[in-house]
C-alpha positions as CSV (number, residue, x, y, z in Angstrom):
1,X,-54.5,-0.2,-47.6
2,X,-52.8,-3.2,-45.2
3,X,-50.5,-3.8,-48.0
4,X,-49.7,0.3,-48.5
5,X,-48.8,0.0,-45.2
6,X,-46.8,-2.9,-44.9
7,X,-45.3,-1.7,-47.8
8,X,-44.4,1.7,-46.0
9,X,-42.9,0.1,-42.7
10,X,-40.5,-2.0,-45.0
11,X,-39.6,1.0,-47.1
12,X,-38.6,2.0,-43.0
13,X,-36.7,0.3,-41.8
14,X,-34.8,-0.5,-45.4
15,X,-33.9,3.8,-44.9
16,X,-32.7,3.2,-41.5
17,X,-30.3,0.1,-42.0
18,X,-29.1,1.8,-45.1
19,X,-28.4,5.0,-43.0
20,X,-26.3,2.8,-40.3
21,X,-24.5,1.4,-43.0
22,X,-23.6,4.9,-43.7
23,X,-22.7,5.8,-40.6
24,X,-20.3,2.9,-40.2
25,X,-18.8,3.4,-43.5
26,X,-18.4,6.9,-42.2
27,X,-16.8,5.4,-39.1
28,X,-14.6,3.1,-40.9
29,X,-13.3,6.0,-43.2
30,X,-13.0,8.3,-40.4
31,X,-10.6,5.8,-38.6
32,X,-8.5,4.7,-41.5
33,X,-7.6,8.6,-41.8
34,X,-7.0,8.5,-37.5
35,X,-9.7,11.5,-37.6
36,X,-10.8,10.5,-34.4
37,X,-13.4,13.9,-34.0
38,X,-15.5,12.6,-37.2
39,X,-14.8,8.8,-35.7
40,X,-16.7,9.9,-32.6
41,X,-19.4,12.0,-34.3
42,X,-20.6,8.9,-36.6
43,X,-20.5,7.0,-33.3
44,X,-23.0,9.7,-31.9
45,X,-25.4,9.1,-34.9
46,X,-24.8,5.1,-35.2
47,X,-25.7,4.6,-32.0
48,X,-29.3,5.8,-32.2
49,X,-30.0,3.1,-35.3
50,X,-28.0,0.4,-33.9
51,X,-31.1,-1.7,-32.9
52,X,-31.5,-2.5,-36.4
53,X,-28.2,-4.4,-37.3
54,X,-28.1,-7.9,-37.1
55,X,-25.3,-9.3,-34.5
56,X,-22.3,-9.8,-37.3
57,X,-22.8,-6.2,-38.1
58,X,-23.2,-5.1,-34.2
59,X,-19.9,-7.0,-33.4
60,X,-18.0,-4.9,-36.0
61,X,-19.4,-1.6,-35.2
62,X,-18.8,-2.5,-31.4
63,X,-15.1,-2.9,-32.2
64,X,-15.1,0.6,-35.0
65,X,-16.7,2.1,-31.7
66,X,-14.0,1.4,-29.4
67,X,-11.1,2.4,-31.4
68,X,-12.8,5.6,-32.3
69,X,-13.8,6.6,-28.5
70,X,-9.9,5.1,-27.1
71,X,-8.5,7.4,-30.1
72,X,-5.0,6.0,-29.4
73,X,-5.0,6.9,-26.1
74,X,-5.8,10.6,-26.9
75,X,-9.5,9.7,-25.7
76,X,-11.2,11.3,-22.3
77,X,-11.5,9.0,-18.9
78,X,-15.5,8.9,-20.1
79,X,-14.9,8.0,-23.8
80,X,-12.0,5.4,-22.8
81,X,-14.7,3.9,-20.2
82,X,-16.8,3.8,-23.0
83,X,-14.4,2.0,-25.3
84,X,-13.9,-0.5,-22.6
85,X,-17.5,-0.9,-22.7
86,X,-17.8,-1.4,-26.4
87,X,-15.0,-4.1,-26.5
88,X,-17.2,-6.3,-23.9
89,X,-20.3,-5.5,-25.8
90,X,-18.4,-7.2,-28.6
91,X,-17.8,-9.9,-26.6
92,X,-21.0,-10.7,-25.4
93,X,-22.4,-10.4,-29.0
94,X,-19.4,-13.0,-30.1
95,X,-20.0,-15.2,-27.5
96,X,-23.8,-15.4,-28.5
97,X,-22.8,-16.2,-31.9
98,X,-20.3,-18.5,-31.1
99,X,-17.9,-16.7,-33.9
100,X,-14.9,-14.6,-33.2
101,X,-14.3,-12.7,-36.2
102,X,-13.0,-9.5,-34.5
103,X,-11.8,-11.3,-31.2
104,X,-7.9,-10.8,-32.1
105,X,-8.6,-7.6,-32.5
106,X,-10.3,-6.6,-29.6
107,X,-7.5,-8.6,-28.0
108,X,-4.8,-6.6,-29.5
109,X,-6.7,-3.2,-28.6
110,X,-7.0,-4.1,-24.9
111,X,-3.4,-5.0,-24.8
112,X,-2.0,-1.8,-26.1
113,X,-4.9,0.3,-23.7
114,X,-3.8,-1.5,-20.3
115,X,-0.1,-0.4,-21.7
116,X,-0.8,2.9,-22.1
117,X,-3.0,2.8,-19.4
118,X,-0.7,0.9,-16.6
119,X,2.3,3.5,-17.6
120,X,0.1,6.4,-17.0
121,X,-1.3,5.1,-14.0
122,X,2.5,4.7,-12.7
123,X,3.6,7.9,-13.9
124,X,0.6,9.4,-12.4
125,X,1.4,7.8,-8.3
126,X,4.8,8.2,-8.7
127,X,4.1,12.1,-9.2
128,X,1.7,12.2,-6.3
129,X,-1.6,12.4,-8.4
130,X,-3.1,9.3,-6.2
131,X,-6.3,10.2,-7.5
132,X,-5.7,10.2,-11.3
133,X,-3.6,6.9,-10.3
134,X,-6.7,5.4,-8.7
135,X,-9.0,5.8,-11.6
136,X,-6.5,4.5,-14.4
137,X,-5.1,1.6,-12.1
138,X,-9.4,0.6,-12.0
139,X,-9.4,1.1,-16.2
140,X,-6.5,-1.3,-16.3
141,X,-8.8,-3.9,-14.0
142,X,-11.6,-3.3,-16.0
143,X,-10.0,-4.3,-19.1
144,X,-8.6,-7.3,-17.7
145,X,-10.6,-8.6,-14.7
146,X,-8.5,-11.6,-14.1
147,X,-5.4,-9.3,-12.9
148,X,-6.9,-8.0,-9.6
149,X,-3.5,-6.6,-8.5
150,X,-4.6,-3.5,-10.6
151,X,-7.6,-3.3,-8.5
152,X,-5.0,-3.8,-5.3
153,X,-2.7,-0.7,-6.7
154,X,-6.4,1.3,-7.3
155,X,-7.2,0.9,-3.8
156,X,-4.0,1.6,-2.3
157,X,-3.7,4.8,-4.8
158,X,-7.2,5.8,-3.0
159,X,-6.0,5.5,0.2
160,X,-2.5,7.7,-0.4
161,X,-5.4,10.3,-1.5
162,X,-7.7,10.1,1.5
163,X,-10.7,8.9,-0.5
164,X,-11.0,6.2,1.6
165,X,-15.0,5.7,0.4
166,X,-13.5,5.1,-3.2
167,X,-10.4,2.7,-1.2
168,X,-13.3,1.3,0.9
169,X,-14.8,0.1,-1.9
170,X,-12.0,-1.5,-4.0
171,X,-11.1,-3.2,-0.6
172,X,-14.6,-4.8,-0.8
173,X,-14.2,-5.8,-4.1
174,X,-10.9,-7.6,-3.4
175,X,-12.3,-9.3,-0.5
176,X,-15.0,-10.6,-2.3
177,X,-13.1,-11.7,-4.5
178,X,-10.3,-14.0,-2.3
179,X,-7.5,-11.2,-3.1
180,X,-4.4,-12.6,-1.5
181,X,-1.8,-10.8,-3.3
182,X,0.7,-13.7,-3.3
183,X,2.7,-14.9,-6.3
184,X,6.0,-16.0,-7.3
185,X,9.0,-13.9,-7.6
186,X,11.8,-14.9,-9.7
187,X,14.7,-13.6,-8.5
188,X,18.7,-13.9,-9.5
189,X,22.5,-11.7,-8.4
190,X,23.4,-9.7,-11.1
191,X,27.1,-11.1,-11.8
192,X,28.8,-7.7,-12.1
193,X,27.7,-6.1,-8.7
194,X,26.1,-9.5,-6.7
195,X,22.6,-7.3,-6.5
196,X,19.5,-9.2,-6.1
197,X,17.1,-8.2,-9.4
198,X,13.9,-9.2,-10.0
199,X,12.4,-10.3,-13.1
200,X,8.8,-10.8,-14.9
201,X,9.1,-14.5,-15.4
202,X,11.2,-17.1,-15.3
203,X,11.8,-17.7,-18.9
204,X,13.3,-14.0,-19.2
205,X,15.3,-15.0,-16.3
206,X,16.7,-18.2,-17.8
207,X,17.7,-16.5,-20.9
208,X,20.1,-13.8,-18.5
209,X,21.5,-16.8,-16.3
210,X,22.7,-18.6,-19.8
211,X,23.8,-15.1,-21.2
212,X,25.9,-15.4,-17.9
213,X,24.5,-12.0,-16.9
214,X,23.0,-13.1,-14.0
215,X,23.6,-16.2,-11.1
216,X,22.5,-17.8,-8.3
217,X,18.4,-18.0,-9.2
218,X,15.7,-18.0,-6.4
219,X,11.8,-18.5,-6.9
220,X,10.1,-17.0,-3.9
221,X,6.5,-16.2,-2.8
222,X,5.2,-13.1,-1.6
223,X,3.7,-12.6,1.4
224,X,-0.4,-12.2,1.5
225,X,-1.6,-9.4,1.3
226,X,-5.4,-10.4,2.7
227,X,-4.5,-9.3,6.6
228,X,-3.7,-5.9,4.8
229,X,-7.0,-5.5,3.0
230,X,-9.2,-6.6,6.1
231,X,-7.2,-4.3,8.4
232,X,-7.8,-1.2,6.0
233,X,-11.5,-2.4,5.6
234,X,-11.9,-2.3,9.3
235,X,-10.0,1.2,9.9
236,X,-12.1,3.0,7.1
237,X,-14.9,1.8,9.0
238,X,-13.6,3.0,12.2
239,X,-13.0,6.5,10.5
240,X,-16.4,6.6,9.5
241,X,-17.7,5.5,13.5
242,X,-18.9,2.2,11.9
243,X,-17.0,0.3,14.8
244,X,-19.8,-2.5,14.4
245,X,-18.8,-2.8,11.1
246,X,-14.9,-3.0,11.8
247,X,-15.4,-5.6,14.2
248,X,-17.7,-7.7,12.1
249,X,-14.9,-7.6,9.4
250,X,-12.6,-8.4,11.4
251,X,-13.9,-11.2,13.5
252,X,-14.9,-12.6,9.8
253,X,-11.1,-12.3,8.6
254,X,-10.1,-14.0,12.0
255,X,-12.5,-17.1,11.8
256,X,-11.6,-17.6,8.9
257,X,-7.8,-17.8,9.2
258,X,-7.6,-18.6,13.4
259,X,-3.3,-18.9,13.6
260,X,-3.4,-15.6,11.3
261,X,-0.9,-13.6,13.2
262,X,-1.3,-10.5,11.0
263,X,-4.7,-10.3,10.6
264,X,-5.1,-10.6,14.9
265,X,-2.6,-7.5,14.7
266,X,-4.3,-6.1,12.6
267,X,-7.8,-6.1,15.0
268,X,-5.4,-5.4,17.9
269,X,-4.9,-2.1,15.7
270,X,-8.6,-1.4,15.3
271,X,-9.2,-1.5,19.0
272,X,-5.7,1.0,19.4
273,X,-7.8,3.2,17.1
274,X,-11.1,3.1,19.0
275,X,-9.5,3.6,22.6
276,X,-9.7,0.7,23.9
277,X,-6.0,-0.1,25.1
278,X,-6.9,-3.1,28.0
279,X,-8.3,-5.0,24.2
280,X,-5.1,-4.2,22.5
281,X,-3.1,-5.1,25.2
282,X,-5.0,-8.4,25.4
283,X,-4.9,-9.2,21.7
284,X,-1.2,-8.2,21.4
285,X,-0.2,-10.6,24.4
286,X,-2.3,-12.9,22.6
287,X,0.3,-12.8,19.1
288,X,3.3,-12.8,21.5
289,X,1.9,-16.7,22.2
290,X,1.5,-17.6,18.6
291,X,4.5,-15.8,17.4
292,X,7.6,-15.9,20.4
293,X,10.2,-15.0,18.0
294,X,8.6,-11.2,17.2
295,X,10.4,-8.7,18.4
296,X,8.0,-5.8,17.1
297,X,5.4,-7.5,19.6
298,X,7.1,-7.4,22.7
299,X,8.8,-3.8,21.6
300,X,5.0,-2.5,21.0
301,X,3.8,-4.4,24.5
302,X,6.6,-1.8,26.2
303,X,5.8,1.0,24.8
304,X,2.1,0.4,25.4
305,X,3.2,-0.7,29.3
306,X,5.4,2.6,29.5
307,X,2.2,4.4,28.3
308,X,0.3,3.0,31.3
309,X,2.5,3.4,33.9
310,X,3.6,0.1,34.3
311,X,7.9,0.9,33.9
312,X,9.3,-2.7,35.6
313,X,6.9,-4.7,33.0
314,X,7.6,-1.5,30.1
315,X,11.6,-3.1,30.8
316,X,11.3,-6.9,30.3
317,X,9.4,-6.2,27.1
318,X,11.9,-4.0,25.3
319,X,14.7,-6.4,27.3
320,X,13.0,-9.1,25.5
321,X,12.8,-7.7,22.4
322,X,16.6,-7.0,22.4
323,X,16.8,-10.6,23.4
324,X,15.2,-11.3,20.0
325,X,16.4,-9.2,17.9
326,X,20.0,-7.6,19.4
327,X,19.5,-5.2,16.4
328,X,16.2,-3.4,17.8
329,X,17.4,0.6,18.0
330,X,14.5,1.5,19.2
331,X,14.3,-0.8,21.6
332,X,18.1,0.5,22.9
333,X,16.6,3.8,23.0
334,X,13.1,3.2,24.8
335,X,15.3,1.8,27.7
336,X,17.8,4.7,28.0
337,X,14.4,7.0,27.9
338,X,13.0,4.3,30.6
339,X,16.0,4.3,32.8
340,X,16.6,8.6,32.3
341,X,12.9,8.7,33.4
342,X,13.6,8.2,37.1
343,X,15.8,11.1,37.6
344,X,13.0,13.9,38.0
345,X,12.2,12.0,41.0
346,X,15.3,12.1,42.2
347,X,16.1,16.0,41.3
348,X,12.6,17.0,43.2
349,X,13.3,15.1,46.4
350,X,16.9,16.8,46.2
351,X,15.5,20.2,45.7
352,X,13.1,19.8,48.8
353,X,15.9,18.7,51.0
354,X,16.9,21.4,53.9
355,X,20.7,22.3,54.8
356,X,21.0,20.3,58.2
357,X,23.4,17.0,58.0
358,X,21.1,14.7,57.3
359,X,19.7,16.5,54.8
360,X,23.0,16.5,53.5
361,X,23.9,13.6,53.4
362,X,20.7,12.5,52.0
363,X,21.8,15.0,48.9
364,X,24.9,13.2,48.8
365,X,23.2,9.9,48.6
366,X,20.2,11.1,45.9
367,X,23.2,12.6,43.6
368,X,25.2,9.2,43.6
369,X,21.7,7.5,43.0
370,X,20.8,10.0,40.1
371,X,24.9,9.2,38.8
372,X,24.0,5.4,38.6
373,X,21.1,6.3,36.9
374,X,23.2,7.6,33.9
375,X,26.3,5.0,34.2
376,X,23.0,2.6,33.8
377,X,21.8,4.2,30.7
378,X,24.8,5.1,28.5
379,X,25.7,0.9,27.6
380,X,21.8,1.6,25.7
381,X,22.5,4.8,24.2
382,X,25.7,4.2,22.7
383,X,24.4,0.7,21.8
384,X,21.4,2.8,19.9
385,X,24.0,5.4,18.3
386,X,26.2,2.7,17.1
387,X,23.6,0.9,15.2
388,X,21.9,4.5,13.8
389,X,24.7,7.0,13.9
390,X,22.8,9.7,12.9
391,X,20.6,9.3,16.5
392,X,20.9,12.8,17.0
393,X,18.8,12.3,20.3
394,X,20.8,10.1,21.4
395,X,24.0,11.7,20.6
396,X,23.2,14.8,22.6
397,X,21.9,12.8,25.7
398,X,24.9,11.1,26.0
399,X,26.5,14.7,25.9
400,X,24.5,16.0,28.7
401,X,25.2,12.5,30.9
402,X,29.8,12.6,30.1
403,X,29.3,16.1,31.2
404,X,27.3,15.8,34.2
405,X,29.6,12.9,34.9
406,X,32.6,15.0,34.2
407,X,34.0,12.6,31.5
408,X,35.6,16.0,29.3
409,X,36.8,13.7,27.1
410,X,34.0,11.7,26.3
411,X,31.8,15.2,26.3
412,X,33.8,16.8,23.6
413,X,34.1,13.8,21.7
414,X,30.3,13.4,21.9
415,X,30.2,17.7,21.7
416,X,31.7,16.6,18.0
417,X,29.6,13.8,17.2
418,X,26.3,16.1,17.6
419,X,28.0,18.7,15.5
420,X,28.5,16.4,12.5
421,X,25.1,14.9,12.7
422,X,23.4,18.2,12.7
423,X,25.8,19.0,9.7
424,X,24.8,16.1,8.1
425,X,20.8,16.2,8.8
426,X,20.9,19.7,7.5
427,X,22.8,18.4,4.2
428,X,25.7,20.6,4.8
């Protein structure tokens, strides 16, 4: 009776490896005629008998699994995630046996997914569809784990879509992993039109210089992109009223990299966010010392001194920020606003003034005052309409001040200017 049964079990399991080895012949015929519905239903059945191949005959079935779930890129997000699972399954089972019979292969099929994959993940945020773009920009990652700027793009896709649990999570990924973002572009003018172009390597570039298509070559690195990542890290956790959690990430980021100026904007941001403006004020003053040439610093230490009252000190910064960069519209414009400011105080104490002489001479006195006031602003507001000449708001207040000043030719010159702006802003 031991041997009858021994006997039996054999007879088993010799049923059952014969049935996957139809299953995979099945497979294999089912692919070579690209009829990827039978591919996927002898995948279904193979699957429940694989624990009985040995690991030569797992590693081929892993790969016939793959292409039969990817289908040519005609498979579903779950079947392709599935594919990507079979090709590291193969892998792993490769590895073990220290032979790559189907390695090329795999290779080959990973390179044509994260094609098809990367271009529908572009189409897909260039049409808006950040989610979509999200979720293929991860597929591309997780085929090829050592190109985290597909994880990058995933996150930033997330964040266009307002999933920011989904972004919040890719952000943690990337910090984990020492994401900086930075690499080398290979840039060189086109010869024709003297345009900067960018190209994928530097051998591709070579080959256009000595085709004399393009001149004038230029390696340079981007900038990191880790400031970024910890900043958005720290913001999703302020949405979420995890403000411990922000802060943490933060004061991480920024003992780790102490002369970081972006990442200590960055936390000055965070505090913006939760309210707390003394902080930001602080931390902002704080990036004017370590970066003095910034002109964005002192610009954003005006506006944030305008916003609390503080005009004379609201002044020096956007002065200094001029200073800086002479280039700064809205700089030019915050100080025309600044200057323009001070004339309701002047129009109310002339509207409570009586009719005796001194009251009228006191008028006469408050309406030169409020006259100075514009002869002061107009050198900013022209400055700010030549360097953006469609400032419609600074077109038209510069209309109001030449008429008030009774400059008629100025006013109907500026009357025109406003006209052809709005023409233009409303594309006719």
């Amino acid at each position: 009776m031991r041997k009858l049964m021994t006997l039996v079990l054999l007879f088993t399991v010799s049923v059952m490896s014969f049935a996957q080895k139809n299953e995979i012949k099945a497979l294999e015929k089912a692919l070579k005629n690209s009829n990827f519905a039978d591919a996927k239903s002898a995948v279904a059945a193979a699957d429940k008998l694989i624990g009985n191949l040995d690991d030569k005959a797992k590693a081929e079935y892993y790969l016939l699994k793959a292409q039969a779930l990817y289908a040519n890129g005609a498979g579903t997000d779950q079947d392709i995630d599935n594919a990507i699972e079979s090709l590291e399954q193969l892998s792993a089972v490769e590895n073990k046996l220290g032979k790559y019979k189907y390695r090329d292969d795999a290779e080959e099929m990973k390179k044509n997914m994260m094609s098809s994959f990367l271009k529908k993940a572009n189409d897909a945020f260039n049409s808006k569809q950040y989610s979509l773009a999200a979720n293929r920009f991860e597929k591309v990652y997780k085929m090829s784990p050592q190109d985290t700027l597909y994880l990058y793009y995933a996150a930033s896709s997330a964040v266009n879509d307002l999933n920011y649990d989904a972004a919040l999570d890719y952000y943690l990924q990337l910090k984990d992993l020492g994401y900086t973002g930075i690499r080398m572009v290979y840039v060189a003018a086109n010869s024709e039109t003297g345009v900067e172009e960018e190209f994928q390597n530097k051998e591709s570039r070579e080959i256009s210089i000595k085709a004399g298509l393009h001149k004038n070559p230029v390696d340079e690195k981007t900038k990191s992109k880790k400031a970024e990542i910890v900043k958005n890290i720290a913001l999703i956790y302020v949405s979420q009223d995890k403000t411990d959690k922000a802060l943490e990430a933060m004061k991480d980021a920024r003992e780790q990299n102490p002369d970081d100026v972006g990442l200590l904007l960055s936390e000055a941001n965070v505090y913006l966010k939760m309210g707390n403006m003394d902080k930001f004020k602080s931390l902002m003053e704080e990036a004017t010392e370590k970066d003095p040439n910034n002109g964005e610093l002192f610009y954003n230490l005006g506006v944030l001194s305008a916003q609390g009252g503080d005009n004379e000190q609201s002044r020096k910064y956007y002065e200094k920020a001029i200073e800086i960069d002479p280039n700064y519209v809205d700089a030019y414009n915050n100080l025309a606003v600044l200057i323009l400011e001070g004339e309701a105080a002047i129009v109310e104490e002339m509207n409570g003034l009586g009719m005796s002489a001194a009251d009228n001479k006191k008028y006469d006195e408050l309406k030169e005052k409020r006259l100075d006031l514009y002869q002061e602003a107009i050198p900013y507001l022209e400055k700010a309409l030549e360097l953006k000449n469609t400032n419609i708001d600074a077109a038209k207040t510069l209309m109001n001040i030449y008429s008030a000043l009774g400059e008629t030719d100025k006013f109907k010159e500026m009357e025109a200017k406003v006209s052809d702006i709005e023409a233009a802003l409303n594309g006719n």
